[in-house]
C-alpha positions as CSV (number, residue, x, y, z in Angstrom):
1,X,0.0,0.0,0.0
2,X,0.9,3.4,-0.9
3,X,0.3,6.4,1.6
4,X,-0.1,9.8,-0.3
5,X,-0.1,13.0,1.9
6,X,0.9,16.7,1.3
7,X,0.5,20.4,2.2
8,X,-1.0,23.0,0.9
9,X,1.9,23.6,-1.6
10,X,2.1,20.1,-2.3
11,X,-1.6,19.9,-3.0
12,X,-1.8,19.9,-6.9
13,X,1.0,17.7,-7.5
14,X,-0.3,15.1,-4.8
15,X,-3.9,15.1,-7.6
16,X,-0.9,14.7,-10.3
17,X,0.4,11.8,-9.0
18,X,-2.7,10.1,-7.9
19,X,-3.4,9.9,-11.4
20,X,0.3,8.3,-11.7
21,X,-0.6,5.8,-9.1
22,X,-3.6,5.1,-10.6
23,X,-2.0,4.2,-14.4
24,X,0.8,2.2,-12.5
25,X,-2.1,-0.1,-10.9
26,X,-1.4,1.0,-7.6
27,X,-3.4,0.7,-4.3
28,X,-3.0,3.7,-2.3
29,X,-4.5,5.7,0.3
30,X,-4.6,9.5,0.1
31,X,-4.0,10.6,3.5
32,X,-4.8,14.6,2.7
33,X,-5.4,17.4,2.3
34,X,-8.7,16.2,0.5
35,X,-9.1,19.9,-0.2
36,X,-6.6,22.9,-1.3
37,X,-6.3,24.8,2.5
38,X,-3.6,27.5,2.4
39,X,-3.4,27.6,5.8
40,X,-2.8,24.0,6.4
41,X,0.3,22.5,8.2
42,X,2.0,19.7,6.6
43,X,3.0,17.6,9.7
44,X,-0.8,17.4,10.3
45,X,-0.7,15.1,7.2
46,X,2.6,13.8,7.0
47,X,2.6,12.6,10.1
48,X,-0.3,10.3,10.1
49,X,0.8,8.9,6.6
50,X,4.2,8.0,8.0
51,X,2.6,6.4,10.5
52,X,0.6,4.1,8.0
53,X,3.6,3.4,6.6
54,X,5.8,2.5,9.6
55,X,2.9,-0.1,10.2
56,X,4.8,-2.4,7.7
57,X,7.9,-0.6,6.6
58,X,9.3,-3.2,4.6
59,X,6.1,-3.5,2.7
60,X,4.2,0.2,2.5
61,X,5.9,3.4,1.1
62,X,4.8,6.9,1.5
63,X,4.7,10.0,-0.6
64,X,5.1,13.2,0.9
65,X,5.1,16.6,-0.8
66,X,5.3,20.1,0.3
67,X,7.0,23.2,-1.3
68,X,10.6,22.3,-0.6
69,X,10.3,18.7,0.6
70,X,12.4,19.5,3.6
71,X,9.8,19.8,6.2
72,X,7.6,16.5,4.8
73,X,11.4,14.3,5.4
74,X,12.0,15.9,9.0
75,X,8.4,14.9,9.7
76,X,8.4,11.5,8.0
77,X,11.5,10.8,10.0
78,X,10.8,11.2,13.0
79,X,8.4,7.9,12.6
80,X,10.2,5.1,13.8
81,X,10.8,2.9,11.2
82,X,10.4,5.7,8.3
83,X,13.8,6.4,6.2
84,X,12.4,9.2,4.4
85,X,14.4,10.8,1.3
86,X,14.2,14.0,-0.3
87,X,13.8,14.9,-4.1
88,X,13.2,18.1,-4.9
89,X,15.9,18.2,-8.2
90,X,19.3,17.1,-9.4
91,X,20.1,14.2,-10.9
92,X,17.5,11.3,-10.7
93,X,19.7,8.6,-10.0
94,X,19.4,9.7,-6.1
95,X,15.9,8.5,-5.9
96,X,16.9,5.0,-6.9
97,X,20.2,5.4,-4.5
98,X,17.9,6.1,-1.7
99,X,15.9,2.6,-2.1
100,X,19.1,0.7,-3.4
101,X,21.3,2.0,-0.9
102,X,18.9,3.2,2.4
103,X,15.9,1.0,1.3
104,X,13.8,4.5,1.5
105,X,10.4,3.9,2.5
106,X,9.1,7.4,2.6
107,X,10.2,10.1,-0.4
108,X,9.5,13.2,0.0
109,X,9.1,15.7,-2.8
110,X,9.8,19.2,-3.5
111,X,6.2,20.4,-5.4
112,X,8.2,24.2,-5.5
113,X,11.1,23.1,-7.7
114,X,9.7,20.3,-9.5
115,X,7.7,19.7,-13.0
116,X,4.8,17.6,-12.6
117,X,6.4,15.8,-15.7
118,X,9.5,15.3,-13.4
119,X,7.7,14.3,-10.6
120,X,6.1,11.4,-12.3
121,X,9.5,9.6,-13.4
122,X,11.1,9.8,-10.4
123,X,7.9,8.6,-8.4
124,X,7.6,6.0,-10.9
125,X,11.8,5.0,-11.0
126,X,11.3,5.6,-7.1
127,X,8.3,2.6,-6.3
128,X,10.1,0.5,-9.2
129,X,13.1,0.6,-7.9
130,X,13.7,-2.4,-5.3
131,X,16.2,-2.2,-2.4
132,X,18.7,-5.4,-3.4
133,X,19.9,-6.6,0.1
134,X,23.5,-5.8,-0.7
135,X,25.1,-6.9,2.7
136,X,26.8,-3.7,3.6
137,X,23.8,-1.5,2.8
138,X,21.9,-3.8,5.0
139,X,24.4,-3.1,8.0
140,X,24.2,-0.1,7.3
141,X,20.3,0.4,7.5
142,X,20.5,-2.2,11.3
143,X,22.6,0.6,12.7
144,X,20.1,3.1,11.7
145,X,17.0,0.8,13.4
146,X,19.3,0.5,16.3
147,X,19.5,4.4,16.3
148,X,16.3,4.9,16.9
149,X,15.8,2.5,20.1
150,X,18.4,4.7,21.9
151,X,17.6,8.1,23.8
């Protein structure tokens, strides 16, 4: 399952990729805003959708989006269990290194800096890109779980 959520900012590009989702054949659950509100708060809505995801981790993935990104991937992190990445431009390749090599479960995304047409491919390289396993990444990932259990 695919959580969906954004701010006001994030708002028309969140209907955008809905419609991505929808092509792809994907089940996914828009967690809000169901309605443009330009005086909304985006960890009202990333929040709870982070929290979908961290339900299963290894199984659901999350789509954030706000103006920059940068607040959605703060938010989204502080889940436990979330490893949120930000996209909001430069090369694509980093949105398939962050589920290759950090087995991303969250991406956030940068609605200010970002063509819809953009936005599409890497959401679509993103959630077809599959984290391989590779032992050292893995390690790597444990210490982050680890991380979070401590004070």
């Amino acid at each position: 399952m695919i959580f969906i959520a954004s701010d006001h900012a994030g708002y028309d590009l969140k209907e955008t990729l809905k419609d991505l989702l929808k092509e792809m054949d994907l089940d996914f659950i828009d967690i809000g805003p169901h309605l443009y509100n330009e005086l909304d708060d985006y960890p009202d809505f990333i929040f709870p959708a982070a929290k979908k995801v961290a339900e299963d981790p290894d199984l659901h993935k999350g789509i954030v989006i706000g103006g920059s990104g940068q607040g959605e991937a703060i938010v989204a992190n502080k889940v436990k269990g979330i490893r949120a990445g930000l996209y909001n431009g430069g090369p694509e390749e980093i949105v398939s290194l962050t589920r290759t090599h950090n087995n991303a479960n969250v991406l956030a995304l940068g609605a200010r800096f970002l063509t819809s047409g953009q936005a599409r491919k890497v959401v679509r390289s993103w959630l077809e890109t599959s984290f391989p396993g590779d032992k050292r990444h893995q390690r790597r990932i444990e210490k982050i779980r680890l991380l979070e259990c401590k004070e």
